[in-house]
C-alpha positions in Angstrom: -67.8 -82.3 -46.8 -70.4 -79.9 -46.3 -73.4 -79.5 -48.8 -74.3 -76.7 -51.0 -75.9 -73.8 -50.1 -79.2 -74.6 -52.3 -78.9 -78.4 -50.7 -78.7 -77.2 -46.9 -81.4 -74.6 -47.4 -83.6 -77.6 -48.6 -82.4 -79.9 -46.1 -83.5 -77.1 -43.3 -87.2 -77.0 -44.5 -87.5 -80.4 -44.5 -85.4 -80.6 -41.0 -89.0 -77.9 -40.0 -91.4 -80.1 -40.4 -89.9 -82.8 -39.3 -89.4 -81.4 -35.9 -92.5 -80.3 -35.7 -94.2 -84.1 -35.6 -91.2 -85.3 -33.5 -91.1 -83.3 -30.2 -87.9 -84.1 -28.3 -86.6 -86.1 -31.1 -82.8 -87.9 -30.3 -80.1 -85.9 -32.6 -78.2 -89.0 -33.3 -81.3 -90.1 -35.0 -82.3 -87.3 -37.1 -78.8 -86.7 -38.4 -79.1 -90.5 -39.9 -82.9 -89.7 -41.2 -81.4 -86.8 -42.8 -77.6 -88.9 -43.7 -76.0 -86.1 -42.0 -73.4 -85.5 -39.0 -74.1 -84.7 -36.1 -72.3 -81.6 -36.1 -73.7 -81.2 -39.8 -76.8 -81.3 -37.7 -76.0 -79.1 -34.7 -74.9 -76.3 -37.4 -78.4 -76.1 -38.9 -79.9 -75.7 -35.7 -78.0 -72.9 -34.9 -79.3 -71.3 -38.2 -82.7 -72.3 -37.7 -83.5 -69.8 -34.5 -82.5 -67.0 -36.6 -85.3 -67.6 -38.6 -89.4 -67.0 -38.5 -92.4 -65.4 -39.9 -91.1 -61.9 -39.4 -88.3 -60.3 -40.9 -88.1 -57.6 -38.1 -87.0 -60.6 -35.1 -90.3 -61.4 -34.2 -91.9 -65.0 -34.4 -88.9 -66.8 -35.0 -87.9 -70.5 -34.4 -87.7 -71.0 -30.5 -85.3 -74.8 -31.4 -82.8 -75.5 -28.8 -81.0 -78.9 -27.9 -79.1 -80.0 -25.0 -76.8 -82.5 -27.1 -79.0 -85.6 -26.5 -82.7 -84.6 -28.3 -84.1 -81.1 -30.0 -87.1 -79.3 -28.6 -89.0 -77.2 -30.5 -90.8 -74.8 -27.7 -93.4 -72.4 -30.1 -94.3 -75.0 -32.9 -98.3 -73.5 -32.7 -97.1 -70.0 -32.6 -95.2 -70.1 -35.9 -97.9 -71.7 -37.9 -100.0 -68.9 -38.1 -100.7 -67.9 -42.1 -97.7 -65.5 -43.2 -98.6 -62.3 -43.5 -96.0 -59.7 -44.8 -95.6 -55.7 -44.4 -94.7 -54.3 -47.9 -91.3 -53.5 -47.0 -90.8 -57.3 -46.1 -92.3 -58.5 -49.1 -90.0 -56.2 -51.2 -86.9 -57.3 -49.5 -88.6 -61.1 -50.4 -88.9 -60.4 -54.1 -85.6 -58.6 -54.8 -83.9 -61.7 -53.0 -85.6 -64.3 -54.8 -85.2 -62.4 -58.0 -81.8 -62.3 -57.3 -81.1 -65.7 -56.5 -83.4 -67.1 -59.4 -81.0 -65.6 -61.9 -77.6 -67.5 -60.5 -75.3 -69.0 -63.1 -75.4 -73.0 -61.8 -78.4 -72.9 -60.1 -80.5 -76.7 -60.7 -83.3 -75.7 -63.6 -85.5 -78.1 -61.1 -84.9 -74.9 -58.3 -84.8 -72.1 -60.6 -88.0 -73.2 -61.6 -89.7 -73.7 -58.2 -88.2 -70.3 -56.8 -89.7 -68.7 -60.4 -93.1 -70.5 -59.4 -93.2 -69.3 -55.6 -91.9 -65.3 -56.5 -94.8 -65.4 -59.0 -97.3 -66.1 -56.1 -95.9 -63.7 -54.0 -96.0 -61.1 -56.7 -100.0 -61.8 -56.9 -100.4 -61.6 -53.1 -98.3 -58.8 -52.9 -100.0 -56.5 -54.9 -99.0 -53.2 -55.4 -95.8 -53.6 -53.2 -94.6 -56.1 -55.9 -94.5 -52.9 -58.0 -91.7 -51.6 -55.9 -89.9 -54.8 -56.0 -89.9 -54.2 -59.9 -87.4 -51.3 -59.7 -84.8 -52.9 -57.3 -82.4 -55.2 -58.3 -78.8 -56.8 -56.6 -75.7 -57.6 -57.9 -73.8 -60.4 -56.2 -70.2 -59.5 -55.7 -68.9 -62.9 -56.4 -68.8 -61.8 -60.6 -67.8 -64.1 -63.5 -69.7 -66.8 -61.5 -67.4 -67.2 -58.8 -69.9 -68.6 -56.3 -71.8 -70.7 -58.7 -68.5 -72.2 -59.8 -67.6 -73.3 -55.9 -71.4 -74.5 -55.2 -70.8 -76.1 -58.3 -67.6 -77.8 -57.2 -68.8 -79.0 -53.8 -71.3 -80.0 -55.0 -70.0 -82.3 -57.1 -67.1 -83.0 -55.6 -64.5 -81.2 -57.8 -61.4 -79.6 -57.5 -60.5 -75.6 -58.2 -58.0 -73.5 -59.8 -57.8 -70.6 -59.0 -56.4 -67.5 -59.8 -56.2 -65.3 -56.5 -55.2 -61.5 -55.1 -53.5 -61.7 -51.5 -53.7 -58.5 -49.9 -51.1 -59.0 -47.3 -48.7 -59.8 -50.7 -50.3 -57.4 -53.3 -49.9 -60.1 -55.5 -51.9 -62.7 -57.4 -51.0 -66.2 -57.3 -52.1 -69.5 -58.5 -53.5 -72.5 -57.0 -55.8 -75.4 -56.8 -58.0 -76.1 -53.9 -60.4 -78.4 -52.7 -63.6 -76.4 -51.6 -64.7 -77.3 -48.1 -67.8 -75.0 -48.0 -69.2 -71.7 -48.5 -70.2 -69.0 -45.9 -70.8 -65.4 -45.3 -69.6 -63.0 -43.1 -69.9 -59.7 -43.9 -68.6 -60.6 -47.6 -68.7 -64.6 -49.0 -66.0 -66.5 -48.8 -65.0 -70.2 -49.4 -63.1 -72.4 -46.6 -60.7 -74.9 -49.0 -57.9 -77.1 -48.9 -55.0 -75.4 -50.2 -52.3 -77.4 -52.4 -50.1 -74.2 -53.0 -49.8 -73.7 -49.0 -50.8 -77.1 -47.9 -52.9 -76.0 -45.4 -57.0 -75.1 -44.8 -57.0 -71.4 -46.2 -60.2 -69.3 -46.4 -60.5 -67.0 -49.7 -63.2 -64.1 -50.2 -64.5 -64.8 -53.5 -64.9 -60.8 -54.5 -60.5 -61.1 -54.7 -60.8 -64.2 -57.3 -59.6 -62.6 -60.6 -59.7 -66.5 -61.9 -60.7 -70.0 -61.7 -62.0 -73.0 -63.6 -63.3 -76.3 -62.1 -61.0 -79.2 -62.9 -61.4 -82.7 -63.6 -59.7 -84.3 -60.4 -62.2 -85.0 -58.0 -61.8 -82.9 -55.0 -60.6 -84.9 -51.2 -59.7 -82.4 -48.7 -58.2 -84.2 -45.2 -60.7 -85.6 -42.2 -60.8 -81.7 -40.0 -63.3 -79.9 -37.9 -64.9 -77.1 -39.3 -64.0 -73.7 -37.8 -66.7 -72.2 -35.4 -67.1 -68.9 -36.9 -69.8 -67.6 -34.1 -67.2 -65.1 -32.9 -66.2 -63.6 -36.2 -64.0 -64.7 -39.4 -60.8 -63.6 -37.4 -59.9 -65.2 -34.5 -56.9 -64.1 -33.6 -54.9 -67.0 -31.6 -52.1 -66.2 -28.5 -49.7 -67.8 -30.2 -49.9 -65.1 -33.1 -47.0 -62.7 -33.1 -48.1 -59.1 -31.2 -48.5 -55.6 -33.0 -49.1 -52.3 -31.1 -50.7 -49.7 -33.1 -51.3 -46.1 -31.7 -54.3 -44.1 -32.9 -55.3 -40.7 -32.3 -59.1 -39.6 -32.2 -59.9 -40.1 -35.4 -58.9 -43.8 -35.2 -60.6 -45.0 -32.8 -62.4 -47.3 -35.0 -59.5 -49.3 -35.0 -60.4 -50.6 -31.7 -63.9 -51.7 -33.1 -63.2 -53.6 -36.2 -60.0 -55.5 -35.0 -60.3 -57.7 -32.4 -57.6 -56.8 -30.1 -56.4 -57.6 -26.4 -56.1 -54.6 -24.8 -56.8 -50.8 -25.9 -55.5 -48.0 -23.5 -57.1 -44.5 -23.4 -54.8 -41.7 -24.5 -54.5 -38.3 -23.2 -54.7 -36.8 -26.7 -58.4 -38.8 -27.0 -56.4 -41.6 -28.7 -55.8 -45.2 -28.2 -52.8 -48.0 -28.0 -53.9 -50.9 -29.2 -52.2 -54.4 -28.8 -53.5 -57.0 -31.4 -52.7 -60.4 -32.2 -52.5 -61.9 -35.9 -51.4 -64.5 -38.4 -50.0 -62.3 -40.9 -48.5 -58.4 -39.4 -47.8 -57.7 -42.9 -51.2 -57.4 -43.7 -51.5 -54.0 -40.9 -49.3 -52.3 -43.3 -52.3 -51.1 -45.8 -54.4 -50.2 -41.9 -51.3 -48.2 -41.0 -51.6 -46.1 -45.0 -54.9 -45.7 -44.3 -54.5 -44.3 -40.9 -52.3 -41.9 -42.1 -52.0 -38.8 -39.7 -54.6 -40.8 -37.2 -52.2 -43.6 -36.4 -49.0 -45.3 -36.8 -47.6 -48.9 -35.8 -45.3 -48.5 -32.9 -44.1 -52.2 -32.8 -42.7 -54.8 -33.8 -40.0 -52.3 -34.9 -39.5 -54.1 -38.7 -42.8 -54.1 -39.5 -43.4 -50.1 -38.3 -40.4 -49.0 -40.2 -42.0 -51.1 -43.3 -45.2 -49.5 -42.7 -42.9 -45.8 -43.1 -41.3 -46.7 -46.2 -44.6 -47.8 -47.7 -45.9 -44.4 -47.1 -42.8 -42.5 -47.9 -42.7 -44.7 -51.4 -46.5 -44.0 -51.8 -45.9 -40.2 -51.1 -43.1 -40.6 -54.0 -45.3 -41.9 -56.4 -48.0 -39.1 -55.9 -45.6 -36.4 -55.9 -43.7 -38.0 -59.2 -47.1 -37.7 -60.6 -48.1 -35.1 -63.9 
């Protein structure tokens, strides 16, 4: 099972320094110095290039492997004293502000982070000021994510009370929490009883859920590589063509599709592959005049009576 967030992000500093005084270091034996997997291990390595002394893609982490041992290629270049523009050490403080006031976070981290923003704050100076007046919200609310760090962290399963958009309903189920991840919005990867399957949930759609006392076990499975996006749309997924006009072209850019054919009216026909058509219903509403789902045939005449029922209900209204 993967580790926390809090735990990998610790486990990734250490994994820095250790690096560092190990060039060419075999992976099999710093996954077992750190009592991780190999592909645990491989995973943070991928992270770690994105990362550096500049927040603007500059100085960052030139770590690569080729399976056998890690090389770290700019170790001397990186270890320069951090020095930080005042829009970067804004961005710094309103993150670790944010963070610092999680619901679950360990007192024994809250405390450190508290202890390194103060010292920021006094080297910052007068950017710290502008810090002050900024502040995030995480989406997950009601303690969603500190709920499923919680549980994988200690190994516990969830119940949850969940909205399904493709359904427009809310169902109920337990889970047990694989990991947690990001993209775009934050999601958990679980085991799901209710479908008995691996499902993936964004946590902003969880109206519900308590951590139980059964101790969480989800199968033996390889984690999905999500380096080409959260949808990954497989052949054997049944086909949808969608036809958009101008002012849907966007369509084409935030659904990965296999083919999208230049109209002469400026539009496009798309053909897209996916798990569940029934979700494109709410894409084809939201198209309205731009668009319309040309086939399978049940699913665009599903899409019409959606918008002739929704067209009702506004013209029903006072």
């Amino acid at each position: 099972m993967a580790a926390n967030a809090i735990d990998q992000t610790r486990r990734m500093l250490s994994l820095v320094t250790y690096l560092r005084e190990r060039p060419g270091a075999r992976v099999g034996d710093v996954a077992r110095a750190f009592g991780i997997t190999e592909d645990e291990l491989i995973s943070d390595l991928d992270v770690l290039p994105m990362c550096g002394t500049s927040f603007r893609g500059g100085d960052l982490l030139d770590i690569d492997t080729d399976g056998d041992r890690i090389w770290w290629h700019n170790p001397d270049d990186v270890a320069e004293p951090l020095r930080l523009a005042a829009d970067e050490a804004t961005a710094l403080l309103v993150a670790a502000r944010a963070v610092a006031t999680l619901p679950g976070l360990r007192e024994g981290d809250r405390e450190a982070l508290l202890r390194a923003t103060a010292k920021l704050e006094a080297a910052a100076g007068e950017a710290a000021g502008a810090s002050s007046r900024l502040s995030v919200t995480f989406e997950s609310e009601g303690g969603v994510f500190a709920d499923v760090d919680r549980a994988i962290s200690e190994r516990r399963r969830l119940w949850l009370r969940y909205y399904s958009p493709a359904r427009d309903e809310l169902t109920e189920r337990e889970v047990d929490p694989i990991r947690l991840f990001a993209v775009g919005h934050t999601y958990m990867e679980a085991w799901c009883y209710l479908s008995e399957a691996r499902r993936t949930f964004r946590l902003d759609r969880v109206a519900e859920i308590r951590l139980l006392d059964e101790p969480s076990a989800p199968p033996e499975m390889e984690l999905r590589d999500l380096s080409e996006g959260l949808v990954q749309p497989s052949a054997e997924d049944p086909e949808v063509v969608v036809e958009v006009g101008p002012g849907g072209r966007w369509v084409a850019e935030y659904y990965p599709h296999d083919s999208a054919e230049e109209q002469p009216d400026g539009g496009l026909r798309i053909t897209l592959r996916t798990p569940e058509p029934a979700s494109l219903r709410r894409l084809a509403l939201r198209l309205g005049r731009d668009g319309r789902i040309v086939a399978p045939q049940d699913l665009a005449d599903s899409a019409r009576r959606a918008a002739r029922e929704a067209l009702a209900a506004y013209d029903g209204q006072d």
